[in-house]
Structures are given as structure tokens and as C-alpha cells.
BASEDREN-582797 format. One line per 4 residues: number of its first residue (from 1); their letters; for each residue x, y, z of N, C-alpha, C, O. Coordinates in nm, 4 decimals. Layout:
! BASEDREN-582797
NUM) a) X Y Z X Y Z X Y Z X Y Z  ... $
END
This chain:
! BASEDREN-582797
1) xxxx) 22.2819 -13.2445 -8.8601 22.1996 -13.2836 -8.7471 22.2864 -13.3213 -8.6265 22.2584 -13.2793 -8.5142  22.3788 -13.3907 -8.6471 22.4284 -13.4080 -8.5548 22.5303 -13.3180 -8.4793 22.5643 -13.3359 -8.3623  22.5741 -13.2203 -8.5600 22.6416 -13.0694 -8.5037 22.5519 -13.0052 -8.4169 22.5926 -12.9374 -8.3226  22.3914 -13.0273 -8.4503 22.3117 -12.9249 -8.4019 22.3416 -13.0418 -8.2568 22.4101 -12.9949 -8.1659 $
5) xxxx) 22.3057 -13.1428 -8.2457 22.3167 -13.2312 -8.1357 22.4322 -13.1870 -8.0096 22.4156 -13.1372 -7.8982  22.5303 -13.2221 -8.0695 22.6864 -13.1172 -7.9983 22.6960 -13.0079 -8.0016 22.8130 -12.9703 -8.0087  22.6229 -12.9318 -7.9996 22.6265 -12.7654 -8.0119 22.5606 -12.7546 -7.8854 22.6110 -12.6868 -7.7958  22.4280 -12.8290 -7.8666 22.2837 -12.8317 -7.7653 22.3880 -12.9261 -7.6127 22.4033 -12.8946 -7.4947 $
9) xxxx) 22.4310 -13.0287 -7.6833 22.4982 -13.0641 -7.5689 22.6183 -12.9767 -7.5216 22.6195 -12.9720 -7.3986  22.7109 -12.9121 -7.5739 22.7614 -12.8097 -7.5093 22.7117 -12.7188 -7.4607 22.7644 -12.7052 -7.3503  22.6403 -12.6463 -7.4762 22.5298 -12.5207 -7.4722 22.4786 -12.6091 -7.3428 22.5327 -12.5434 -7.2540  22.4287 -12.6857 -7.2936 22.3696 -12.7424 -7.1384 22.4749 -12.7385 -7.0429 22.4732 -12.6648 -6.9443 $
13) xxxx) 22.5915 -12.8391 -7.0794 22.7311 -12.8319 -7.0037 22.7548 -12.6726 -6.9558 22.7770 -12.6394 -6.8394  22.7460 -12.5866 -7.0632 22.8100 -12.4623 -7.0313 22.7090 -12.3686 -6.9521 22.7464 -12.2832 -6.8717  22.5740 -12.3952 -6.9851 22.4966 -12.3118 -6.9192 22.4590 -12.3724 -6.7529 22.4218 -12.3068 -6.6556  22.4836 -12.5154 -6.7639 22.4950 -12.5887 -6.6251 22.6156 -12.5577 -6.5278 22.6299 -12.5894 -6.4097 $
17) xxxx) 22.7033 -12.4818 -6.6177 22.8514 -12.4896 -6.5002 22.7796 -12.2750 -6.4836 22.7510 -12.2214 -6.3765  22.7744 -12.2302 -6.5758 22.6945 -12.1194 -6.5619 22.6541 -12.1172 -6.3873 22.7080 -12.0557 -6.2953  22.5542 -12.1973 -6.3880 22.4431 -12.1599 -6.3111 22.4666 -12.2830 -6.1873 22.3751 -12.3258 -6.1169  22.6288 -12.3331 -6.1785 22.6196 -12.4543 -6.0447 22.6334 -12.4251 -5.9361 22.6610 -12.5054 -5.8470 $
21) xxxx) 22.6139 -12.2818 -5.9183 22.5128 -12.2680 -5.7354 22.4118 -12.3140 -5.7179 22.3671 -12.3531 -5.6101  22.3522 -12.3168 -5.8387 22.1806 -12.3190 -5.8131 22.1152 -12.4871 -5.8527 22.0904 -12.5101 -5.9711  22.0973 -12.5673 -5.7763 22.0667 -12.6547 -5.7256 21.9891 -12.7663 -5.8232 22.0168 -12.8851 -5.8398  21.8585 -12.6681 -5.8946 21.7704 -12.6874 -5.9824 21.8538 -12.6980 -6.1237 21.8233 -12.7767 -6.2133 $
25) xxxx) 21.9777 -12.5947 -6.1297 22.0416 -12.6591 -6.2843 22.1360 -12.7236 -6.2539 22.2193 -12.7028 -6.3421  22.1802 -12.7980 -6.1741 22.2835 -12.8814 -6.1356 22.2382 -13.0161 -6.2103 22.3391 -13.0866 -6.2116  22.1218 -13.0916 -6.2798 22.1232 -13.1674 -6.3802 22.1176 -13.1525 -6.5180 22.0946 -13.2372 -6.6043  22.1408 -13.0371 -6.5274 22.0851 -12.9716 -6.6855 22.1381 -13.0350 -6.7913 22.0771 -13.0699 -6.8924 $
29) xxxx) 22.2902 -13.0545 -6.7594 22.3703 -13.1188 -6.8739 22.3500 -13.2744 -6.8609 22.4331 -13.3582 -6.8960  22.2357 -13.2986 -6.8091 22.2569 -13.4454 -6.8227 22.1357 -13.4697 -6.8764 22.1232 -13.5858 -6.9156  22.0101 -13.3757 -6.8967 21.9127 -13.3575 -6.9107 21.9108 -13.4576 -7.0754 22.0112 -13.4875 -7.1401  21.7416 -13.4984 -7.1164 21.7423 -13.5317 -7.1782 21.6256 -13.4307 -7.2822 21.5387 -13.4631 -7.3631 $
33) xxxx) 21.6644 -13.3280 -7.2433 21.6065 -13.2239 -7.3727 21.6952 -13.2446 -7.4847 21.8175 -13.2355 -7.4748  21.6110 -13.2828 -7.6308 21.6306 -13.2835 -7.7138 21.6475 -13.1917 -7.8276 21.7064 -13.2337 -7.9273  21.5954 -13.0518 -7.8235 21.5788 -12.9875 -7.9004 21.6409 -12.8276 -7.8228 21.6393 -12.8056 -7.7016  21.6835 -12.7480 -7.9118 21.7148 -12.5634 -7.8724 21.5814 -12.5365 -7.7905 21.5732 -12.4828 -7.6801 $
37) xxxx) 21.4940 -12.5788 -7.8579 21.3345 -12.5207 -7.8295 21.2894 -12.5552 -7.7017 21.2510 -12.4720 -7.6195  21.2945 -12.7274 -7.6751 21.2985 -12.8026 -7.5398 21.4341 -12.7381 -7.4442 21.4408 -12.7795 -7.3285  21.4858 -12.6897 -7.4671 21.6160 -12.6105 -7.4224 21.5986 -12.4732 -7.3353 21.6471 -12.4365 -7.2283  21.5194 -12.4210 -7.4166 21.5205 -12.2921 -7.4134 21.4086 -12.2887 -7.2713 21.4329 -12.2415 -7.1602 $
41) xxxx) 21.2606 -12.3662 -7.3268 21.1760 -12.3557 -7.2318 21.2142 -12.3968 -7.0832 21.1591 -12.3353 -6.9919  21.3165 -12.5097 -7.0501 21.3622 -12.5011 -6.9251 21.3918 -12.4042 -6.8810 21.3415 -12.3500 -6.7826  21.5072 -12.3541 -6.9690 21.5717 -12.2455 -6.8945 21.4928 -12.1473 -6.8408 21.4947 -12.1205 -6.7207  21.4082 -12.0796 -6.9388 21.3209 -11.9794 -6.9036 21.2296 -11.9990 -6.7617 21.2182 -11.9305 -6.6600 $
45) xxxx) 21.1805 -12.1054 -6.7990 21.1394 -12.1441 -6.6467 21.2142 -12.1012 -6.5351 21.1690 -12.0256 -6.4491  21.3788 -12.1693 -6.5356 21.4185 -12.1845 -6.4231 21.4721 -12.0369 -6.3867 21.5062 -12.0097 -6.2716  21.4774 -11.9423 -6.4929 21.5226 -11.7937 -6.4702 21.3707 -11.7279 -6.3934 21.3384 -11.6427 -6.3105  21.3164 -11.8164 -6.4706 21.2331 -11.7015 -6.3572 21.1570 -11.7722 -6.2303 21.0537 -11.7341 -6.1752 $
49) xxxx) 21.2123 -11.8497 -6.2098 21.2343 -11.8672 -6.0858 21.2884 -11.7963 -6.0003 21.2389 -11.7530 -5.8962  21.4402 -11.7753 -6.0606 21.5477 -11.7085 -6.0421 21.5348 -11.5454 -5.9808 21.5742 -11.4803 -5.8840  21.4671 -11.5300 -6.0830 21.4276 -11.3784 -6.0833 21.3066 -11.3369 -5.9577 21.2733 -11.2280 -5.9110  21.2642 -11.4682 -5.9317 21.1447 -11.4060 -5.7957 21.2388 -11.4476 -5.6758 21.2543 -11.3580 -5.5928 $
53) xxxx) 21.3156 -11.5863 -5.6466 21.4073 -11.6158 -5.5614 21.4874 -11.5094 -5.5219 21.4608 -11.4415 -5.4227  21.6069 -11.4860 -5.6103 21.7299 -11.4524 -5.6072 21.8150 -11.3311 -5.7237 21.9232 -11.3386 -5.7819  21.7143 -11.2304 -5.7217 21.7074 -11.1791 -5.8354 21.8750 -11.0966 -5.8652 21.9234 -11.0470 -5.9670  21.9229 -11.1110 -5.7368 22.0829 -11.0321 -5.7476 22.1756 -11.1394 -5.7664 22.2921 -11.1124 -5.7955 $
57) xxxx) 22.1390 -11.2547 -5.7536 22.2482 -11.3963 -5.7956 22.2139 -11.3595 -5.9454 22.3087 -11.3116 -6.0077  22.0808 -11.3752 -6.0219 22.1197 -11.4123 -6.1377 22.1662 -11.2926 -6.2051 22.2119 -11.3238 -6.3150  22.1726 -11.1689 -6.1828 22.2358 -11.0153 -6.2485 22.3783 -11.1234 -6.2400 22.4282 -11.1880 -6.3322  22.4157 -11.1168 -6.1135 22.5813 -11.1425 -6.0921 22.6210 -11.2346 -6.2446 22.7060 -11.1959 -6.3248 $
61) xxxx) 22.5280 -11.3778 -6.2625 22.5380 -11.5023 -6.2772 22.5299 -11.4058 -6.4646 22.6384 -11.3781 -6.5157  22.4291 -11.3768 -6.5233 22.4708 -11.2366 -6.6261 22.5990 -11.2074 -6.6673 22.6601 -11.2295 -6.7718  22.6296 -11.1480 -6.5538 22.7453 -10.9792 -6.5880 22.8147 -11.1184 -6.5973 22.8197 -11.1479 -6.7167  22.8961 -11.2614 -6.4846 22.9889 -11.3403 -6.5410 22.9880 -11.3853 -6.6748 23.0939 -11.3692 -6.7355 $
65) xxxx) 22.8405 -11.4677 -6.7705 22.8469 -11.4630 -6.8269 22.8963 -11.3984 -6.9880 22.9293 -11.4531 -7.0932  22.8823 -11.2617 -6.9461 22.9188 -11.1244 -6.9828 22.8424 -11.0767 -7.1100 22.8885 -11.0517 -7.2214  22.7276 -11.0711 -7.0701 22.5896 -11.0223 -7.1735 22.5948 -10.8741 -7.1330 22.5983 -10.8297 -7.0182  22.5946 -10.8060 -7.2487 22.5906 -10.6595 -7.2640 22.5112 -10.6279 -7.1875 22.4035 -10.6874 -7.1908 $
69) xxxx) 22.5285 -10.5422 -7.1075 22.4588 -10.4629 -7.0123 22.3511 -10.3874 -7.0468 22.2435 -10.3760 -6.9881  22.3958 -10.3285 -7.1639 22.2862 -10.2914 -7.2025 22.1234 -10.3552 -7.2580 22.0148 -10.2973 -7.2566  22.1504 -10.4641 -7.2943 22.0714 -10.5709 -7.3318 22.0133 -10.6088 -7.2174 21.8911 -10.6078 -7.2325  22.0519 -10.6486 -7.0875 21.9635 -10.7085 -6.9965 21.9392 -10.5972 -6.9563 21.8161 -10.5952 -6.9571 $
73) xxxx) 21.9891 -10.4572 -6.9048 21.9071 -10.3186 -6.8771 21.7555 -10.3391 -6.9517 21.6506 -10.3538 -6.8891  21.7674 -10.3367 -7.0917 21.6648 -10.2807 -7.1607 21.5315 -10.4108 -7.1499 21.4159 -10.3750 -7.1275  21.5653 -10.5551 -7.1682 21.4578 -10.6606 -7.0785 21.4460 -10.6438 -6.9136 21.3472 -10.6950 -6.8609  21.5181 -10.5919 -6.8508 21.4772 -10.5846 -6.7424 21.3567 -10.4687 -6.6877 21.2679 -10.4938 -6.6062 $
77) xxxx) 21.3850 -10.3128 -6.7686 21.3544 -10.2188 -6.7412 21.2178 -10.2243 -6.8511 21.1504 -10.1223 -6.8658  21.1878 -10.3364 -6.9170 21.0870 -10.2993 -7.0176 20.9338 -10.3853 -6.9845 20.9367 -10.4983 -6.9357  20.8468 -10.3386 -7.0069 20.7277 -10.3603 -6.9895 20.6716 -10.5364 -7.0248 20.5831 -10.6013 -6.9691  20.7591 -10.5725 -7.1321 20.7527 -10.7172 -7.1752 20.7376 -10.8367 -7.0075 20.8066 -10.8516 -6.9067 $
81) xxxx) 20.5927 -10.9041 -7.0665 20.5757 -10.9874 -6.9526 20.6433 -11.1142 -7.0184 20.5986 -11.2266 -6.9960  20.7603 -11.0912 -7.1063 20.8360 -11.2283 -7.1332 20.9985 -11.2086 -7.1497 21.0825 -11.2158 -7.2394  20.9900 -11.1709 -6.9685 21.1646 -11.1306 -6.9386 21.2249 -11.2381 -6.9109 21.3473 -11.2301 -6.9210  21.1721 -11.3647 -6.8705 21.2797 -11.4386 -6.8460 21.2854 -11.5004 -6.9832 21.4060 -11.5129 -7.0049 $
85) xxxx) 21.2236 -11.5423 -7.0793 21.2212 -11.5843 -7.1871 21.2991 -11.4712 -7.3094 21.3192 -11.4651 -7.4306  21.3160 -11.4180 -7.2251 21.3877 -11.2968 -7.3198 21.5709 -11.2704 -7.3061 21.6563 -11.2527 -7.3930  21.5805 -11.2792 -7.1286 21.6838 -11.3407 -7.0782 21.7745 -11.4627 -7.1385 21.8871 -11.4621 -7.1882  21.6754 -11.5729 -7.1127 21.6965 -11.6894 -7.1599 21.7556 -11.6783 -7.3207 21.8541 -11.7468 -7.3482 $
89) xxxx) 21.7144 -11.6196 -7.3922 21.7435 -11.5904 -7.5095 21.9147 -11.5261 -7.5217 22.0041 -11.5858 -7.5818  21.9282 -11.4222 -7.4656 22.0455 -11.3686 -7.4200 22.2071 -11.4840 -7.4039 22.3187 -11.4917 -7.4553  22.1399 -11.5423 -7.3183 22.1753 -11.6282 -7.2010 22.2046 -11.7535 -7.3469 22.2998 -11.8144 -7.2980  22.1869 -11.8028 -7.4475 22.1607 -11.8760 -7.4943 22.2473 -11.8369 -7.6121 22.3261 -11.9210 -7.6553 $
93) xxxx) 22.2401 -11.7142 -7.6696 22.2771 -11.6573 -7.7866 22.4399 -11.6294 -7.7316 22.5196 -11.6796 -7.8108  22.5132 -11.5546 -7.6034 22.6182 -11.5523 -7.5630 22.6602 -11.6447 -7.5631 22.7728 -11.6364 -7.6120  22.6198 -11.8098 -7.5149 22.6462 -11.9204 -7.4906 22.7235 -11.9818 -7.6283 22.8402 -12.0207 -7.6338  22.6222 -11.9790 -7.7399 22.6665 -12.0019 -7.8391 22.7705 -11.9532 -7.8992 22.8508 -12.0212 -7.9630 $
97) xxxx) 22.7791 -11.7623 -7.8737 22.9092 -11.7464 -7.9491 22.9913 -11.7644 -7.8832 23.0919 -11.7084 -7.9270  23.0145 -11.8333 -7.7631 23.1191 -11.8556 -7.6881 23.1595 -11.9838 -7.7358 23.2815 -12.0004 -7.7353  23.0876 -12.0826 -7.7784 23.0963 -12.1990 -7.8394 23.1798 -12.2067 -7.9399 23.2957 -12.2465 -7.9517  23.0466 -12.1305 -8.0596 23.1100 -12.1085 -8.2139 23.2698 -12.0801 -8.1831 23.3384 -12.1741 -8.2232 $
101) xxxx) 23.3379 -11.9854 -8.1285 23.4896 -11.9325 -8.1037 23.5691 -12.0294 -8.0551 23.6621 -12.0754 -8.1213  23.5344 -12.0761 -7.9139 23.6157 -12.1897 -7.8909 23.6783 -12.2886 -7.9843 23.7953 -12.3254 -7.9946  23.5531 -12.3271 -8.0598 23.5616 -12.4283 -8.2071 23.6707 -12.3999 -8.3112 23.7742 -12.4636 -8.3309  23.6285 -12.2989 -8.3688 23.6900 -12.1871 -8.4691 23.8551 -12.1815 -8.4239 23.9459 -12.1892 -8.5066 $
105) xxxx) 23.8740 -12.1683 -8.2923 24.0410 -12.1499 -8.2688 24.0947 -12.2850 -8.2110 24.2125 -12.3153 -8.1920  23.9917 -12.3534 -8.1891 24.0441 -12.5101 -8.1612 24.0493 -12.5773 -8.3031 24.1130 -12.6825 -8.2987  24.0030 -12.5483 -8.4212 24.0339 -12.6244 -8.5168 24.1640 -12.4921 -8.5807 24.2671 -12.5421 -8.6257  24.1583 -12.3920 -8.5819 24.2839 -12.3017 -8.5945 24.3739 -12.3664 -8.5770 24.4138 -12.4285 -8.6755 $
109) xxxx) 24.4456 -12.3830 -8.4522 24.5343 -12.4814 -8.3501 24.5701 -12.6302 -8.4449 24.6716 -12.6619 -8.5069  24.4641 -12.6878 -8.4282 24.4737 -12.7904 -8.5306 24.5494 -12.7965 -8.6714 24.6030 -12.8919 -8.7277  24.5391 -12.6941 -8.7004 24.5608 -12.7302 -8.8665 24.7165 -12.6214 -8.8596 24.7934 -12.6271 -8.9556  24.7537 -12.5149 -8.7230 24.8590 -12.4855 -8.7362 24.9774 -12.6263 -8.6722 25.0979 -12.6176 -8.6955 $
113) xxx) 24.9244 -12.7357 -8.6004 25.0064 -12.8311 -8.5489 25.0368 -12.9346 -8.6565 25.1198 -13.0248 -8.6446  24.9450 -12.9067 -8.7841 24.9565 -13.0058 -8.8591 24.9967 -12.9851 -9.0017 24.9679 -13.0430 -9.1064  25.1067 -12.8378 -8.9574 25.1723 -12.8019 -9.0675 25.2910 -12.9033 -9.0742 25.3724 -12.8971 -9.1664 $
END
């Protein structure tokens, strides 16, 4: 439980520095969403915001992230009236394995310093 806790709080930090042009997620990581689920539904919100605002910031704000192209092609270009929630998903799932790895070679590191 409490991994899932620090996982969610990284995952805000990272999706907040993500997105710190944009004004509206500039509190995210301080936010007091509790849950992936309470997580997720912000975001989605605020993407599609995004997407009627500023729809070439958030491609850019994407490709940095570096979500397969092909993946946001195929939610963007598809009939689904749940693209930003679909996005968001994307956006969420990259986040994480960017996480999971960091972890993985920061405890690597660790245990080679403590030969």
C-alpha cells in the first residue's frame, strides 16, 4: 500500500513537471488525490481541456514525453468519444514505466556500491 502511495506521488511530480507550462497542472503534485483512479480522472479532464485550448502544445507535450506515435495516431484518428481519457491512459502508463526503470537501476547502483 504504501508503494502504491509513492508510485502515485511520483507519477503527479512527473506528470506535473510534464505539463509546467500549463498553469492548471502547476498544482498537481501537491494535489490531494488519493487514488490512480482519482488520478487519472483529473488528468483526463485537464487533457481535454488541452485538446480544445491548445491542441499542438499537448502533441508537442506527447512526442516529449515520448508515447509511441503510433498509439496517440490511432486515439487521435479514432472515432472513440473517450480520447482524452484514452490519452490520459497513455500519458500514465509511459509515466510509470519511466518510474518502474528509474527504480530498478537506482536500486542496481545501490547494491553495485555496496559490494
Amino acid at each position: 500500500m504504501k508503494d502504491d502511495k509513492e508510485k502515485l506521488s511520483q507519477l503527479k511530480k512527473v506528470i506535473s513537471s510534464d505539463f509546467y507550462n500549463y498553469k492548471e497542472f502547476f498544482l498537481l503534485a501537491e494535489s490531494d488525490l488519493n487514488s490512480l483512479e482519482e488520478f487519472k480522472i483529473y488528468l483526463t479532464e485537464k487533457i481535454s481541456e488541452l485538446m480544445v485550448r491548445n491542441f499542438d502544445g499537448l502533441l508537442k507535450i506527447l512526442y516529449q514525453i515520448d508515447i509511441n506515435e503510433n498509439k496517440i495516431s490511432s486515439v487521435i484518428h479514432s472515432d472513440n468519444n473517450y480520447k482524452a481519457s484514452l490519452i490520459a491512459d497513455l500519458i500514465i502508463e509511459r509515466q510509470l514505466q519511466k518510474i518502474e526503470t528509474r527504480q530498478k537501476y537506482k536500486v542496481g547502483k545501490n547494491k553495485i556500491f555496496l559490494r
